[in-house]
C-alpha positions in Angstrom: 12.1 156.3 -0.1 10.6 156.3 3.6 12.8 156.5 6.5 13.1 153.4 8.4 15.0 154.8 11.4 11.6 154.8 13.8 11.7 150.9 13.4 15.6 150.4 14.2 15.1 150.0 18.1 12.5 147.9 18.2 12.1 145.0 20.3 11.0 141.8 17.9 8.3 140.1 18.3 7.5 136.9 19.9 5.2 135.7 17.1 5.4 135.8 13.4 1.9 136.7 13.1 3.1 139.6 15.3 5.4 141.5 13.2 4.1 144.9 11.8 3.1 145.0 7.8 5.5 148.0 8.0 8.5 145.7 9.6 8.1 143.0 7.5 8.0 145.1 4.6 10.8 146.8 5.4 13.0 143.6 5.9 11.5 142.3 2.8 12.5 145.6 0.6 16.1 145.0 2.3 15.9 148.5 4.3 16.3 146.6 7.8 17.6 144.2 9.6 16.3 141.2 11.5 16.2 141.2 15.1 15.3 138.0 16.3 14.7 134.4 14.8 11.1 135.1 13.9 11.9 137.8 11.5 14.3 136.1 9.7 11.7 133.0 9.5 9.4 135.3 7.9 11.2 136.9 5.4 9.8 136.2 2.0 12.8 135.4 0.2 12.1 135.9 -3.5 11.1 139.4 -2.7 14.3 140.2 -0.8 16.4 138.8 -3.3 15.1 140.8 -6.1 15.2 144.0 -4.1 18.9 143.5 -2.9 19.8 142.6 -6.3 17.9 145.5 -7.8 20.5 147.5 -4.5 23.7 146.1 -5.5 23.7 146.7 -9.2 22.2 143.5 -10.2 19.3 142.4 -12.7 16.2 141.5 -10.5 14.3 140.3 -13.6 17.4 138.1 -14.6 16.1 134.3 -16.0 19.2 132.9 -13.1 17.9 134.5 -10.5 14.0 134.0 -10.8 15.0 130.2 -11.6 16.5 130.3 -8.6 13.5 132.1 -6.5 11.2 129.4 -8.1 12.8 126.5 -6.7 13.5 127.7 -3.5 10.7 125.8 -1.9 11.9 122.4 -2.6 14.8 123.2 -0.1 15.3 123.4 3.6 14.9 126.8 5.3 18.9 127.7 5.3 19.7 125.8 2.1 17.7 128.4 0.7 20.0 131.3 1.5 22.6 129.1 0.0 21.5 129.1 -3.0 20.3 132.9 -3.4 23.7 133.3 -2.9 25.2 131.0 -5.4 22.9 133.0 -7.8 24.0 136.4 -6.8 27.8 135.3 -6.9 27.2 133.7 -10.6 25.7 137.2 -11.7 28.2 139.3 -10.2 30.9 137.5 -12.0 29.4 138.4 -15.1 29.0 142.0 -14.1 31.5 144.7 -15.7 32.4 145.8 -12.4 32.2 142.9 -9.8 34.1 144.4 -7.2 32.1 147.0 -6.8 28.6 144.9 -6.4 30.6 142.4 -3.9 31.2 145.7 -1.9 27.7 146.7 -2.4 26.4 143.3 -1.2 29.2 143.1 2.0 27.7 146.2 3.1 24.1 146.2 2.5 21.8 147.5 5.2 19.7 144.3 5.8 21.9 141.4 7.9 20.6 138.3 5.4 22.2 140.1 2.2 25.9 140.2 4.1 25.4 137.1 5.0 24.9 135.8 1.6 27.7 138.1 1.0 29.7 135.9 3.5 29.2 132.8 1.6 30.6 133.9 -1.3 33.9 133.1 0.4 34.0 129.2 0.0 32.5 129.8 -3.9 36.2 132.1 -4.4 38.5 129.2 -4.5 40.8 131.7 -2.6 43.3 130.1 -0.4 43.1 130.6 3.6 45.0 133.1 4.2 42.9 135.4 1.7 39.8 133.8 2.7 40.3 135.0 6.5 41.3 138.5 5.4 37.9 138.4 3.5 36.3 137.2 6.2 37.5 139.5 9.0 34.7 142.3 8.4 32.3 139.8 8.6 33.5 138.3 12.0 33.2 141.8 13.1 29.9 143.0 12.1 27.2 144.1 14.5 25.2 141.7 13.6 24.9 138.2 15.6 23.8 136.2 12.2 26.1 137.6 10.2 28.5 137.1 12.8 27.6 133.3 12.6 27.5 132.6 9.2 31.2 134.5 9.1 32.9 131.4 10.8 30.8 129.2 8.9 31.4 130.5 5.7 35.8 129.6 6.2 35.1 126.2 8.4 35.5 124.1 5.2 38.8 125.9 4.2 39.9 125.6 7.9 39.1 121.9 8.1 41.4 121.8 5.0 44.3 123.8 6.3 44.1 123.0 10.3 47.5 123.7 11.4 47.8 127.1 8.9 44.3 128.0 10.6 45.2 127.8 14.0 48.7 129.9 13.1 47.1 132.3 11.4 44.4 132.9 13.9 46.8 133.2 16.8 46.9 137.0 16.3 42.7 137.7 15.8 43.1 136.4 19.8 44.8 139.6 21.0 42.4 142.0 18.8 40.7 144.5 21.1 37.4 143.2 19.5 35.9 140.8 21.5 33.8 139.8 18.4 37.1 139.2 16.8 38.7 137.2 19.5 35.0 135.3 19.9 35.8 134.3 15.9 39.0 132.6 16.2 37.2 130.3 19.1 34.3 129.8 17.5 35.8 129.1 14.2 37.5 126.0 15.9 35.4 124.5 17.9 35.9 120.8 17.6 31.9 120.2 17.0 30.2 123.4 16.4 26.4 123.7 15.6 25.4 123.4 11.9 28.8 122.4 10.5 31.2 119.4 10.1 33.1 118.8 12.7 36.7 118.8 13.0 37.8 115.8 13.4 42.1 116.7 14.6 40.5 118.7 17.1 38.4 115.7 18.4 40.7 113.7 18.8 43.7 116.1 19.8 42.1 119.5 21.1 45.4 120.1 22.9 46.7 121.5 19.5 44.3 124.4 19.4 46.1 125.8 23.1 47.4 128.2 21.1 44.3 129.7 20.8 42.6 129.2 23.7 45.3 130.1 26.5 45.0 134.1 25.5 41.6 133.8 25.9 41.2 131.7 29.5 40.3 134.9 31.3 39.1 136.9 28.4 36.4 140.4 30.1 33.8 139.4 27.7 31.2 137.1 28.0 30.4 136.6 24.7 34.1 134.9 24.3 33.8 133.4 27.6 31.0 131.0 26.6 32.8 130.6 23.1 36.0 128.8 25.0 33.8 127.3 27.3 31.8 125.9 24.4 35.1 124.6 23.3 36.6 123.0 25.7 32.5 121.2 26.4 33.0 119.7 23.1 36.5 118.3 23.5 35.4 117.2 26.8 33.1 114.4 24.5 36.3 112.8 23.2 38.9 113.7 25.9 37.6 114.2 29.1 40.6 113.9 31.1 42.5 116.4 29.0 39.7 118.8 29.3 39.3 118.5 33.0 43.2 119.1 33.7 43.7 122.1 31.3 40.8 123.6 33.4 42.6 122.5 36.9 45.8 124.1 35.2 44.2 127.7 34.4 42.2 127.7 38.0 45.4 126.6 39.6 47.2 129.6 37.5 44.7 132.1 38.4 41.8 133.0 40.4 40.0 135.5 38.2 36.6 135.2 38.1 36.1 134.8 34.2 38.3 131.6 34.4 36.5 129.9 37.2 32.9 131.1 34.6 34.6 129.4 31.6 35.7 126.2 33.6 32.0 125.8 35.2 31.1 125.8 31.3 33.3 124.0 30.1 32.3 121.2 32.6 28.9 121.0 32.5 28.7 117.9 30.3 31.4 116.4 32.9 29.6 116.9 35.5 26.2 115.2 34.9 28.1 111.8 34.2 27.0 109.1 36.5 29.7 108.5 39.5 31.5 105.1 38.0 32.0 106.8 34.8 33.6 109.6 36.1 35.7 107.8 38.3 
């Protein structure tokens, strides 16, 4: 098998119709990962499936998954993922040695297989506590869209179990991974992008403080604009709370990744017209 490692650094391009033949073929063979949007738009799914499967100990030929690959089309864009992975999860359970192709599949080399590996966790039926252990390794991969679709993949069982969530995520807070600490934010964000929303937290944000006071001057961006995401979508149903916890922390302290996270967190505050906000 050719090496690959020439293509790791690239840059991605800015059109589909851009991408090598020897990029795409790579992603497609499940040898790469995607490094921008337009890559994973183009992967051609069927193929990928059958040559992770063929990777993690699976049949590629097998009459559940081709089923599967043939009616992909009739589904939006990231349904489609959902249902490879339904198909993977229903063949691994049949497989003599399960465990090992779930291990296989959480640590492929191309970022779309671990995150179908990721949404095998709401298919377990595993309680929250085991689901968030599960789930750790994927809030921590170097991947952004794995990264994503780790949060995702546990926002249903957290909707469930709200107050066990937010105890048991009190700890991933103080993790010296910043992609750790980023989790337990993003995991609770009161609206969220793609996903249901969370109601409790709409209408009482205050109970997730627990969560977001370790992280009010946190040194990395990347969970500076998760709290500041936050706090912008409580700030939709309580805007006074919202706008005091933020006079609170600036009162408390002067570091410069609070005053960052407050701007944020304001910025849908702060384009209401004057009698509104008054």
């Amino acid at each position: 098998m050719a090496s690959v490692d020439h293509l790791k650094q690239r840059k991605g391009a800015f059109r589909i119709a851009l991408i090598p033949p020897e990029v795409l073929d790579a992603l497609n063979d499940g040898l790469l990962e995607t490094v921008n949007l337009n890559e994973f738009m183009a992967l051609e799914l069927p193929r990928l499936a059958r040559s992770v499967a063929a990777q993690i100990g699976l049949d590629p030929a097998s009459e559940r998954l081709a089923d599967t690959c043939a009616m992909l089309p009739a589904f939006k864009p990231m349904q489609r993922h959902g249902h490879i992975a339904r198909a993977f999860y229903d063949l691994a359970g049949a497989h003599p040695e399960r465990d090992a192709v779930a291990h296989r599949l959480a640590t492929h080399a191309s970022d779309v297989a671990r995150c179908w590996a990721t949404q095998w966790l709401p298919m377990s039926g595993l309680a929250l506590p085991e689901q968030l252990a599960a789930v750790r390794r994927f809030a921590a991969d170097p991947h952004f869209g794995v990264r994503e679709m780790a949060w995702m993949g546990v926002r249903e069982a957290t909707i469930r179990a709200l107050d066990q969530a937010l105890a048991l995520l009190q700890p991933w807070t103080a993790d010296p991974d910043p992609n750790i600490r980023r989790f337990a934010s993003e995991l609770t964000r009161p609206r969220g992008v793609w996903c249901p929303q969370i109601e409790r937290l709409k209408a009482e944000p205050w109970l997730a403080l627990p969560l977001l006071e370790p992280l009010r001057a946190d040194p990395s961006r990347y969970v500076q604009n998760s709290v500041a995401n936050w706090l912008n979508d409580a700030s939709r149903t309580q805007p006074d709370w919202v706008e005091a916890t933020c006079e609170r922390w600036l009162a408390d302290s002067d570091a410069a990744e609070t005053r960052y996270i407050a701007r944020r967190a304001l910025r849908t505050l702060a384009k209401r017209p004057p009698e509104e906000a008054a």
